[in-house]
VOVEXMAR-705858 format. One line per field, with one value per residue (C-alpha): residue number from 1; residue in one letter; z, y, x. Coordinates in Angstrom, 2 decimals, padded with zeros to 5 digits, always signed. Layout:
# VOVEXMAR-705858
drennu NUM;...
zati A;...
w Z;...
v Y;...
u X;...
END
This chain:
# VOVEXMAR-705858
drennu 1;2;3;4;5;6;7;8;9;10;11;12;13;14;15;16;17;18;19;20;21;22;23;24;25;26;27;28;29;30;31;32;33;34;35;36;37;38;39;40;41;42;43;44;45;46;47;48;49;50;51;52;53;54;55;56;57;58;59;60;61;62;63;64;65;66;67;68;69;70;71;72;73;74;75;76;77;78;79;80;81;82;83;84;85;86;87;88;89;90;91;92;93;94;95;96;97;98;99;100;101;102;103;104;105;106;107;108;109;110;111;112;113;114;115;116;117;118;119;120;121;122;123;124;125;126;127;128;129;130;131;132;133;134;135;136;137;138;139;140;141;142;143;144;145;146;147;148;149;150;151;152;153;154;155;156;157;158;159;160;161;162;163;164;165;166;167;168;169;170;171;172;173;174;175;176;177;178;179;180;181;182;183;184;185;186;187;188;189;190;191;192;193;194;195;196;197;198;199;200;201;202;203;204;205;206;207;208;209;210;211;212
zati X;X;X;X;X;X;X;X;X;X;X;X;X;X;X;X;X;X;X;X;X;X;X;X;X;X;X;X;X;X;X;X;X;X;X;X;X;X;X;X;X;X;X;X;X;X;X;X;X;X;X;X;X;X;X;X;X;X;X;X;X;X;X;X;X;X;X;X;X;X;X;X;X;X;X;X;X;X;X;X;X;X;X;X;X;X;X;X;X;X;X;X;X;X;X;X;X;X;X;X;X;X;X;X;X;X;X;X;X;X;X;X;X;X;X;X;X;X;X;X;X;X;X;X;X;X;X;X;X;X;X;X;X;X;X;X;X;X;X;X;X;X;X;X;X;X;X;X;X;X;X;X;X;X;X;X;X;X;X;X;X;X;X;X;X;X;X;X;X;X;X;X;X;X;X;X;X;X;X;X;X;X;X;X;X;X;X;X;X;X;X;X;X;X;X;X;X;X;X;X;X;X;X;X;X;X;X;X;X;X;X;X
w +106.20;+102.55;+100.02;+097.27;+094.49;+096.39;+096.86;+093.15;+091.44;+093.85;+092.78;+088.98;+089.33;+091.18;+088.55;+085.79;+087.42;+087.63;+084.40;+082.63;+085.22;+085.17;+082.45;+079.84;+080.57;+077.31;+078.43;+078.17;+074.94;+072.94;+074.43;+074.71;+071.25;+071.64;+073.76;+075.28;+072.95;+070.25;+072.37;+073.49;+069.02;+068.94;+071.81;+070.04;+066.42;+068.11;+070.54;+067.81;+065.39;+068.20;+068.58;+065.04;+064.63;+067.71;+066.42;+063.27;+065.12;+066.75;+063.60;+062.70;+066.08;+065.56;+062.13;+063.65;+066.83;+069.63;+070.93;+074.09;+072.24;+070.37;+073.61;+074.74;+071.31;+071.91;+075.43;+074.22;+071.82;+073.90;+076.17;+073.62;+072.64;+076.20;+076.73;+072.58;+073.92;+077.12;+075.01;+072.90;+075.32;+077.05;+073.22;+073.31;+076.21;+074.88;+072.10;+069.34;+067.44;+067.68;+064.40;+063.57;+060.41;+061.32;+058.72;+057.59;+060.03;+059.19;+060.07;+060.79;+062.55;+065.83;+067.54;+065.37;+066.19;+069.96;+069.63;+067.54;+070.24;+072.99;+071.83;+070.81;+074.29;+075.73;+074.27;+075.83;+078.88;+079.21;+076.95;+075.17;+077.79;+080.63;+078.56;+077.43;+081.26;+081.75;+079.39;+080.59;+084.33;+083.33;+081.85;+084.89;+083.31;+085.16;+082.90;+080.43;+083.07;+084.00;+080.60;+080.19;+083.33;+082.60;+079.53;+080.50;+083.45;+081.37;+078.75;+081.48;+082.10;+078.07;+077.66;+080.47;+079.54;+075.79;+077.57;+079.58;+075.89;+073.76;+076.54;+077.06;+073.32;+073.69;+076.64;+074.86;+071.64;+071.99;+070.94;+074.14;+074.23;+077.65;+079.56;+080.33;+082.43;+080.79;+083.35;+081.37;+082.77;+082.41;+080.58;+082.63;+081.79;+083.91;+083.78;+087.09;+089.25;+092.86;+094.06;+095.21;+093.22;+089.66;+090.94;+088.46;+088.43;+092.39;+090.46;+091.83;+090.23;+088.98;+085.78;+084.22;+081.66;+080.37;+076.95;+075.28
v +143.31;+144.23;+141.37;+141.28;+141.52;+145.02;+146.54;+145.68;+147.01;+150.04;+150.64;+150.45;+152.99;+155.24;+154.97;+155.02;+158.46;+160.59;+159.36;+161.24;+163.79;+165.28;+168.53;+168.32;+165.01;+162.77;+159.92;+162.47;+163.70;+160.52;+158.96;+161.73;+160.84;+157.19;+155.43;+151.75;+150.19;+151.68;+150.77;+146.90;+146.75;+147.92;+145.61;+142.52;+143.62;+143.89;+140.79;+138.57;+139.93;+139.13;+135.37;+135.16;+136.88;+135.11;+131.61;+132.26;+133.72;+130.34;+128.22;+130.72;+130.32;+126.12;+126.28;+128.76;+125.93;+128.13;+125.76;+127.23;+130.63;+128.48;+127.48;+131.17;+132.58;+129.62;+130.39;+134.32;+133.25;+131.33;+134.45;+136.90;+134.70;+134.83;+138.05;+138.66;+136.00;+138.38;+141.45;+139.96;+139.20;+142.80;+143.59;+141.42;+142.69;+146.00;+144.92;+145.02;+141.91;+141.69;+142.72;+141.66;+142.16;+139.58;+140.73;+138.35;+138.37;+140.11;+137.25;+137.99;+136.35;+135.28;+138.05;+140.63;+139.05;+139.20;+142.98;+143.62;+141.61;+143.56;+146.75;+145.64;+144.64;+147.09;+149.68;+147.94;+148.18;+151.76;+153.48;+151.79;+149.78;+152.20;+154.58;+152.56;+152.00;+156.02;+155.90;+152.99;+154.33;+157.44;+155.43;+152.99;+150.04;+147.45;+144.73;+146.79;+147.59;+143.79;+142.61;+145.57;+145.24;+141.47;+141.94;+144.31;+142.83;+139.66;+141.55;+143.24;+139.57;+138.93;+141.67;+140.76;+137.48;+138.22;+140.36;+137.65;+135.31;+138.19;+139.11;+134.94;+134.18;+131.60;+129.92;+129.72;+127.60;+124.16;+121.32;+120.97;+122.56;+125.04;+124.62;+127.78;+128.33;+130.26;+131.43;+130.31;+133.04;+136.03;+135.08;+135.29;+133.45;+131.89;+129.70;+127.87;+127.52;+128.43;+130.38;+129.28;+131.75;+133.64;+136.52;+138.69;+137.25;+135.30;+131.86;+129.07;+127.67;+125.04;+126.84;+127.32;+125.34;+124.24;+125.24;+124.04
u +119.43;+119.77;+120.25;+122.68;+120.28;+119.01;+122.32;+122.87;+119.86;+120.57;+123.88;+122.83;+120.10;+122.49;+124.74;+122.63;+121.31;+124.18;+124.76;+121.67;+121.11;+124.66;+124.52;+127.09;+127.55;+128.63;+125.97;+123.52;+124.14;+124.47;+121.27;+118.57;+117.19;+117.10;+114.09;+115.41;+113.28;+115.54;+118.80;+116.98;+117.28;+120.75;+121.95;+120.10;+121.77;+125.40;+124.76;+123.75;+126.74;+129.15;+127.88;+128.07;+131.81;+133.06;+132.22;+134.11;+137.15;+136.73;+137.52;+139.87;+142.12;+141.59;+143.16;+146.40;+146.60;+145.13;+142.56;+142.36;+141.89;+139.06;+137.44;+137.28;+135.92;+133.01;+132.12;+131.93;+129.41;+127.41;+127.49;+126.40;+123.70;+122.12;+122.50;+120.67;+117.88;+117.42;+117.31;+114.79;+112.67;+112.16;+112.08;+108.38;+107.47;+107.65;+105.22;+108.42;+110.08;+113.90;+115.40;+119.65;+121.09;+123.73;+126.83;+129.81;+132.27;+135.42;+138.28;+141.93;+144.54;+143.59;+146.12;+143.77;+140.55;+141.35;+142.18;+138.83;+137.36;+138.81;+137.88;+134.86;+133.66;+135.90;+133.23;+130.24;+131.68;+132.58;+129.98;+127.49;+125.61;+126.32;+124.51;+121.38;+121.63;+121.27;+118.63;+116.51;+116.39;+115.40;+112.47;+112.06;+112.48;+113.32;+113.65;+116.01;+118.08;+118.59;+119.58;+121.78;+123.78;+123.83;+125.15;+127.65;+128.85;+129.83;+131.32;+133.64;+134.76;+135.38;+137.78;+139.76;+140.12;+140.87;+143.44;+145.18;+144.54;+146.24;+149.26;+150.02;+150.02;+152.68;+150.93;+147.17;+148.83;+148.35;+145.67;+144.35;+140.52;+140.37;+136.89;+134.98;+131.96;+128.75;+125.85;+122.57;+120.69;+122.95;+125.79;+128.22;+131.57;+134.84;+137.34;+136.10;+132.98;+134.66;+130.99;+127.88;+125.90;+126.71;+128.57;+126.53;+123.08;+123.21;+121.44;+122.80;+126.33;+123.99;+122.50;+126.31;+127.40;+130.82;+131.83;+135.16
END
């Protein structure tokens, strides 16, 4: 019987496949001219300008009195540095060095910042990784296509709950920090540990850590 881990990887290189293969398709169009060693360098940049805007939307959401929204905005950033870490390393393996230009992040109100933060990782989800996904199957690479789906399956996760964060404002003010659950390995994050095994990577619950 087929494992997890097989049915997954399967499923990503199926999807990844119709998404290069199909003509006309969007996918297609927007990646042909970029190799996943140029998309591995764009991931990093946007990974490690995420970790670095989410932490500040963190102080900014302390000083309005959303600590839970705080404790979210932290666990994010922890995330997005994992998943910049993983890109960097198929990065070396490629014979490259990871390059960021990590910009000053633009800070709001924390109702704005969860918006920019929605979309922002509303975007990963639904086009940019599932096109350097397209892209890095057409050039069988394994490895790229692990840190990408890692990446974007976590970032899924994120914009659902800045969703719930943005939709509850009322119930997310308070003092009281909120623990949240980071994957080590893939970045995964939750708001408890109810599974034997990440539900995106299958390490044991043991490699998560809790972020407040």
């Amino acid at each position: 019987m087929w494992n997890r881990k097989a049915v997954l990887l399967i499923a990503v290189w199926s999807f990844a496949f119709v998404g290069w293969a199909a003509a006309g398709d969007p996918v297609k169009a927007s990646t042909e001219s970029k190799t996943t060693l140029e998309n591995l360098q764009a991931a990093y940049d946007g990974e490690s300008n995420a970790a670095a805007r989410y932490t500040a939307f963190a102080t900014q959401a302390d000083k309005e009195g959303y600590a839970p929204i705080a404790s979210l905005f932290r666990a994010a950033a922890r995330a997005e540095d994992i998943h910049a870490n993983n890109h960097a390393e198929v990065i070396k393996k490629l014979g490259a060095e990871p390059k960021a230009a990590v910009k000053p992040p633009d800070v709001k109100s924390t109702k704005q910042n969860l918006e920019a933060a929605i979309a922002g990782e509303s975007y990963e989800r639904d086009t940019m990784y599932p096109e350097f996904l397209a892209q890095a199957a057409k050039e069988r690479n394994k490895d790229a296509i692990r840190t990408f789906n890692f990446a974007m399956t976590a970032e899924a996760e994120h914009a659902r709950l800045y969703a719930e964060a943005l939709n509850n404002l009322d119930k997310w003010k308070g003092s009281d920090k909120r623990d949240f659950f980071v994957c080590t390995v893939c970045g995964y994050t939750t708001v408890k540990i109810d599974f034997e095994k990440c539900p995106s990577c299958f390490n044991h619950k043991d490699v998560y850590v809790k972020v407040n």
